[in-house]
C-alpha positions as CSV (number, residue, x, y, z in Angstrom):
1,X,-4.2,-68.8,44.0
2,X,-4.9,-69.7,40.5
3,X,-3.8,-67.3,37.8
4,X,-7.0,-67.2,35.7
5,X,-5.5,-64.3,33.2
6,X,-2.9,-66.9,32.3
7,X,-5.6,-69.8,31.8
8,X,-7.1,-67.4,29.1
9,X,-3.9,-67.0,27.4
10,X,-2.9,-68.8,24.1
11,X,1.5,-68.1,24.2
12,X,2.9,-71.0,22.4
13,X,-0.4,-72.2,20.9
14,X,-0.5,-72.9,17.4
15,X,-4.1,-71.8,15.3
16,X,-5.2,-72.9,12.0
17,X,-8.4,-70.6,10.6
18,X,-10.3,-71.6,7.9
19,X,-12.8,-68.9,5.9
20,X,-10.0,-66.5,7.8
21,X,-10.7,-63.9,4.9
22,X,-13.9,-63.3,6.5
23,X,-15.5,-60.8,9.0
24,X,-15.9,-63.3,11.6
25,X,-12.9,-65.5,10.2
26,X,-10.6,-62.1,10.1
27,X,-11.5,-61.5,14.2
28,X,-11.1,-64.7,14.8
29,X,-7.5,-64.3,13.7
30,X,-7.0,-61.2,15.2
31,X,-8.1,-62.7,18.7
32,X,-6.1,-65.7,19.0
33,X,-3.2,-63.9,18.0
34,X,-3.8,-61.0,20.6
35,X,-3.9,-63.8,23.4
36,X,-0.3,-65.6,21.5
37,X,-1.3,-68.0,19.2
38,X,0.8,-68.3,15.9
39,X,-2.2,-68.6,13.3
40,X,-2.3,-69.8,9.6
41,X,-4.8,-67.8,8.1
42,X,-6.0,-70.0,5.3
43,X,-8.9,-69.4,2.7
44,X,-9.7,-69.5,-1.2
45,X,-9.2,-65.8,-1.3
46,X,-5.5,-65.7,-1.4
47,X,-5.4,-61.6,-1.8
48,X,-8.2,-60.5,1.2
49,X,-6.3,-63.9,3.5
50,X,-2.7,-62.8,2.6
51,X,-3.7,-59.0,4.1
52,X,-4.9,-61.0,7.3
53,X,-1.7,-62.3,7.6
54,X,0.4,-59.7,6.7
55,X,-2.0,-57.2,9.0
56,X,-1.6,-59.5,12.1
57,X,2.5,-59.8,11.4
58,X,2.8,-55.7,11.1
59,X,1.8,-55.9,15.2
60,X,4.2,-58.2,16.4
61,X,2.3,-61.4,15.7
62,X,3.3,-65.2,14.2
63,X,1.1,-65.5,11.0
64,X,1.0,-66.8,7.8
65,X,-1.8,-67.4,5.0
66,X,-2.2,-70.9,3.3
67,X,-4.6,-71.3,0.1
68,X,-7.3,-74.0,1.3
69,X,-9.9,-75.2,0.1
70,X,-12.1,-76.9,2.8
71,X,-13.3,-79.7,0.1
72,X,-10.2,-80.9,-0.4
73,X,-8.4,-84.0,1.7
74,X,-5.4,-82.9,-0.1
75,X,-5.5,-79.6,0.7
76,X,-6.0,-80.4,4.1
77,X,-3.4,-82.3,4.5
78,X,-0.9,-79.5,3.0
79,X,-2.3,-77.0,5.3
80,X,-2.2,-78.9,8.9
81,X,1.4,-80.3,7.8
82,X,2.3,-76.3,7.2
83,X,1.2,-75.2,10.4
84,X,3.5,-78.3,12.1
85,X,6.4,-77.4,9.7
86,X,6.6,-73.4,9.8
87,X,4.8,-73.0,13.4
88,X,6.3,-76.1,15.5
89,X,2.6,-77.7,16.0
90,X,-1.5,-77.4,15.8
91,X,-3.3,-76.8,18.7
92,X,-6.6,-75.1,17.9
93,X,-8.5,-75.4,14.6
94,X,-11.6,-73.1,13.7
95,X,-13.3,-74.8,11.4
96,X,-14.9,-70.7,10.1
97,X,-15.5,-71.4,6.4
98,X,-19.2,-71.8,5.1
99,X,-21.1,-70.9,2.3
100,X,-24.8,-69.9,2.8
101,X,-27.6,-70.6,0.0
102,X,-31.2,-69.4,0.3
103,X,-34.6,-70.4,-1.2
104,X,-37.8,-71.6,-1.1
105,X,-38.0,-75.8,-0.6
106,X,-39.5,-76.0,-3.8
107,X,-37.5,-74.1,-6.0
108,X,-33.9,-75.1,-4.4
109,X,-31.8,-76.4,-6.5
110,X,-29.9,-79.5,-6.0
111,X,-26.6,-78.2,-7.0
112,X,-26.9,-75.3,-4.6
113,X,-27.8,-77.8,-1.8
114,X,-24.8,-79.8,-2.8
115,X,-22.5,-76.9,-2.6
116,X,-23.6,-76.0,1.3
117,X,-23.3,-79.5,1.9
118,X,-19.8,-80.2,0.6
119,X,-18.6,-77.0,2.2
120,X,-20.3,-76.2,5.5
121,X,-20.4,-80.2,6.2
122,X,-18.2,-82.3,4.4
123,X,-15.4,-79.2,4.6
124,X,-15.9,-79.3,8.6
125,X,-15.9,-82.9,8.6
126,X,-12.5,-83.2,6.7
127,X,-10.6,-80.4,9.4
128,X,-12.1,-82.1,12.3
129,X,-10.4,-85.7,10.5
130,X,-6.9,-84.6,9.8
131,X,-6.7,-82.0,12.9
132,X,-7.3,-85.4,15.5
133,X,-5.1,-87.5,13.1
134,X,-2.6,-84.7,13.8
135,X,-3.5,-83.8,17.4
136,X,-4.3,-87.1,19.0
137,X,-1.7,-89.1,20.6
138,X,1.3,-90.5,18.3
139,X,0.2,-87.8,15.7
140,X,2.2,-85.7,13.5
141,X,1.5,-83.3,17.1
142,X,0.1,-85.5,19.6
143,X,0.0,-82.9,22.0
144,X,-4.2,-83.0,22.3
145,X,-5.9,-79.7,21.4
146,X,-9.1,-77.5,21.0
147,X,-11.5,-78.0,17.7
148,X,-14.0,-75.1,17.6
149,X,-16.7,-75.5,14.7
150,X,-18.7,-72.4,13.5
151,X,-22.5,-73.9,13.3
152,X,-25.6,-70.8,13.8
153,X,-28.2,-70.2,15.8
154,X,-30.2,-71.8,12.7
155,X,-28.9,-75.4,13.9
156,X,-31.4,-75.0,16.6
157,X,-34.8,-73.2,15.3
158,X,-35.7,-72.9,12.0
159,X,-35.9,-70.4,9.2
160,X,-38.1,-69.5,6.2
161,X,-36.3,-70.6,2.7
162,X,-33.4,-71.8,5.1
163,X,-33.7,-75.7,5.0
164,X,-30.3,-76.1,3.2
165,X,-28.3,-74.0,5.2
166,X,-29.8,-75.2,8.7
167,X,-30.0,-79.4,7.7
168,X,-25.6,-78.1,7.2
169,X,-25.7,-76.0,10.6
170,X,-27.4,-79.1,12.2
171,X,-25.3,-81.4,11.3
172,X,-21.7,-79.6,12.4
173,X,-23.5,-79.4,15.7
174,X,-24.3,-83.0,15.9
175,X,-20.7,-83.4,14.4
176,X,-19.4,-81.9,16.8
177,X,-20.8,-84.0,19.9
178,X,-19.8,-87.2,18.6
179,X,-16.6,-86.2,17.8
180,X,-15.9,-84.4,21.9
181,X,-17.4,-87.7,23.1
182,X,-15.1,-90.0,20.4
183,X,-12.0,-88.4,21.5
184,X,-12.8,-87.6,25.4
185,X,-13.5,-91.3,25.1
186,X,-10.3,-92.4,23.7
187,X,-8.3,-90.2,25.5
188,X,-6.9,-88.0,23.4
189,X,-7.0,-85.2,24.9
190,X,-9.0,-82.9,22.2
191,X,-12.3,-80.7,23.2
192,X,-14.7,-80.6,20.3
193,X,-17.1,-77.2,20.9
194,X,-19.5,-75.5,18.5
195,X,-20.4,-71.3,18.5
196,X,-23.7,-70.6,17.1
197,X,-23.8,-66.9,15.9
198,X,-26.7,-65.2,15.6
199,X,-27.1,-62.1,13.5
200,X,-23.9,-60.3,13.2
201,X,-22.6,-57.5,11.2
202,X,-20.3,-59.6,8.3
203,X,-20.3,-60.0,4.8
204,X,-22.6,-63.5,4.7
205,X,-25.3,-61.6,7.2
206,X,-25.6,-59.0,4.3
207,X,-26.6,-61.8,2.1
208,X,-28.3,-63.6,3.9
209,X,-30.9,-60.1,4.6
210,X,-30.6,-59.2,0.5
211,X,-31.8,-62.9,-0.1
212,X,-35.0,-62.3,1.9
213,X,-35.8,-58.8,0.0
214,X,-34.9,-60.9,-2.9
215,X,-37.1,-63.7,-2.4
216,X,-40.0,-61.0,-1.8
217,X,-40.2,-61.6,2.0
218,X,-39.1,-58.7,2.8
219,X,-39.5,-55.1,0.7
220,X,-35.9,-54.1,1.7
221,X,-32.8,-55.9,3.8
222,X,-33.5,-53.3,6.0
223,X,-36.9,-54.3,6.8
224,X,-35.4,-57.6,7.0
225,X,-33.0,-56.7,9.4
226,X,-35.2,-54.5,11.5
227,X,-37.2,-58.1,11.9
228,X,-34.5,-60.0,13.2
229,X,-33.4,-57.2,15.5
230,X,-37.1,-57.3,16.7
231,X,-36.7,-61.3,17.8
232,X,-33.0,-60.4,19.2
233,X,-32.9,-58.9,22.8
234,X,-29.2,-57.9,23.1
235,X,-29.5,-56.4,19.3
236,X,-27.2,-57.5,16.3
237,X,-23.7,-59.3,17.2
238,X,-20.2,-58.2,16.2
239,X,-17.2,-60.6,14.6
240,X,-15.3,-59.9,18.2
241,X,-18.3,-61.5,19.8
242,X,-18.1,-64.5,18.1
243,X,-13.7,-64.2,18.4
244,X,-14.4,-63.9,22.3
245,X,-16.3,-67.2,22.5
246,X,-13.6,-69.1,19.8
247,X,-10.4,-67.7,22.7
248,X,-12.4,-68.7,25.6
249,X,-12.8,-72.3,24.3
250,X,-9.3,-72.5,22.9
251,X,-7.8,-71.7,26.3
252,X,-7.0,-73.7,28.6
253,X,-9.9,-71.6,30.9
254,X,-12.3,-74.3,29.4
255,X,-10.3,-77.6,29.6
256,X,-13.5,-79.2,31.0
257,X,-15.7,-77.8,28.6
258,X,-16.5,-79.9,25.0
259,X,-19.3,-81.5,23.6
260,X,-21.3,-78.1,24.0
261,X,-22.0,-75.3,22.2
262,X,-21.9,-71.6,23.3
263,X,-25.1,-69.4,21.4
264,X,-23.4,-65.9,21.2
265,X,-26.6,-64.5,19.6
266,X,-28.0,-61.6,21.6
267,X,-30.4,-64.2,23.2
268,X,-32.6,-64.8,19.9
269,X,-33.0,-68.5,21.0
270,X,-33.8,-67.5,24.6
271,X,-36.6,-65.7,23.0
C-alpha cells in the first residue's frame, strides 16, 4: 500500500523563501520545516528574517536567513548558490515577496506602478530564472524541483483602485503556466504552481483595508473588511492556510500537479 504520510513529507528537501519576514512568508517557513525541509529564510528585513531563522533553529530545524532583494540578478544568484553551499541543494523555491500599491487609475503614479512591477513581476521572474538554471538537469542541483509563486485571488477578478497590483498578480499567474509547460516540456523535471490567497489576516491585508478607508471607499478598514467578509463564504484566511497549500505542492503528494493554481480564499471566487 502506498504510504501517503510520507508522500507529504519534505526530509532532505532543501527550501528557499523569499518575503520570509512576512505573515504568510514566516508560515510558510514554519511549514516546510515542520514537514523537513532545510529553509533559507531570505528577505530585505534582515532583523524580523534573522528571528525566522533563529525561531525555526530553537525547534530542532535546518535554517538560515539570507539578505535578498528580489530585484536583484546578483542577489539572486548569491542566495540560490547559499542554499547549495550551506544546505547541500534547492529543491523548492516560494517566490512570497510582493509589494502591494493602491489607487485610483487616474491618479496612480508611474513610479508606484513601477515598483509593483519590478517586485511582484520582475522579482518572481528572476527566482523562477536562476531556481531552473539551478534545478534543471546539469545545474548547480539538477535534481528537478517544486517552484510555488504567490499570485491572489485578484489575478482572476478585479478590484476597485487595484489595476496595478492585479496587471502584477496576473502576470505571475500566466508566468507561471508557461514556465510548468517550458520545463514539463523539456524534461526537467520542475512543477511550476501558483496559490492565490484571498483575504488573510497579515500585515499587507491590513494595508490593503487602511488604503480603501483612505481612498474614501470605505469610512473605516473595518467597514472595509466587514465587505470582503460579506463576498467570502468560508470567512477571512490565515498564513497556515496559505503554508498548507505551499507543503502540499512541494511534496512529492503532487508530482503530477503544475501548471495550475490552488485558490485558498474561503471561496470568494466561487462566489
Amino acid at each position: 500500500m502506498t504510504d501517503y504520510k510520507a508522500l507529504f513529507q519534505l526530509d532532505g528537501k532543501v527550501a528557499l523563501v523569499t518575503g520570509a519576514a512576512g505573515g504568510i512568508g514566516s508560515e510558510a517557513c514554519r511549514a516546510l520545516a515542520s514537514a523537513g525541509a532545510a529553509v533559507l529564510v531570505t528577505d530585505l528585513s534582515e532583523g524580523r528574517g534573522k528571528a525566522v531563522a533563529e525561531e525555526l533553529r530553537s525547534v530542532g530545524a535546518r535554517a538560515e536567513f539570507f539578505k535578498l532583494d528580489v530585484t536583484s540578478e546578483q542577489a539572486w544568484q548569491n542566495a540560490i548558490e547559499t542554499a547549495r553551499k550551506n544546505f547541500n541543494g534547492l529543491d523548492i523555491l516560494v517566490n512570497n515577496a510582493g509589494v502591494e500599491r493602491m489607487n485610483f487609475l487616474g491618479d496612480f503614479p508611474l513610479e508606484d506602478l513601477r515598483k509593483v512591477l519590478d517586485t511582484n513581476v520582475v522579482g518572481t521572474f528572476l527566482g523562477c530564472q536562476h531556481a531552473v538554471r539551478a534545478m534543471r538537469p546539469g545545474g548547480a542541483v539538477g535534481r528537478g524541483g517544486s517552484i510555488i509563486n504567490l499570485a491572489s485571488a485578484l489575478a482572476i477578478t478585479g478590484a476597485i483602485a487595484n489595476a496595478a497590483y492585479s496587471a502584477s498578480k496576473g502576470g505571475v499567474l500566466s508566468m507561471t503556466r508557461s514556465i510548468a509547460v517550458e520545463c514539463a516540456q523539456l524534461k526537467f523535471g520542475i512543477r511550476c504552481n501558483a496559490v492565490l490567497p484571498g483575504l488573510t489576516r497579515s500585515e499587507m491585508a491590513d494595508g490593503f483595508l487602511n488604503d480603501f478607508a483612505k481612498l474614501g471607499l470605505f469610512e473605516t478598514p473595518e467597514q472595509a473588511e466587514a465587505a470582503f467578509l460579506a463576498a467570502t463564504p468560508n470567512g477571512t484566511g490565515l498564513p497556515r492556510d496559505i503554508a498548507g497549500a505551499m507543503v502540499y505542492l512541494a511534496a512529492d503528494i503532487s508530482r503530477h500537479v503544475t501548471g495550475t493554481h490552488i485558490a485558498v480564499d474561503g471561496g470568494f471566487l466561487a462566489v
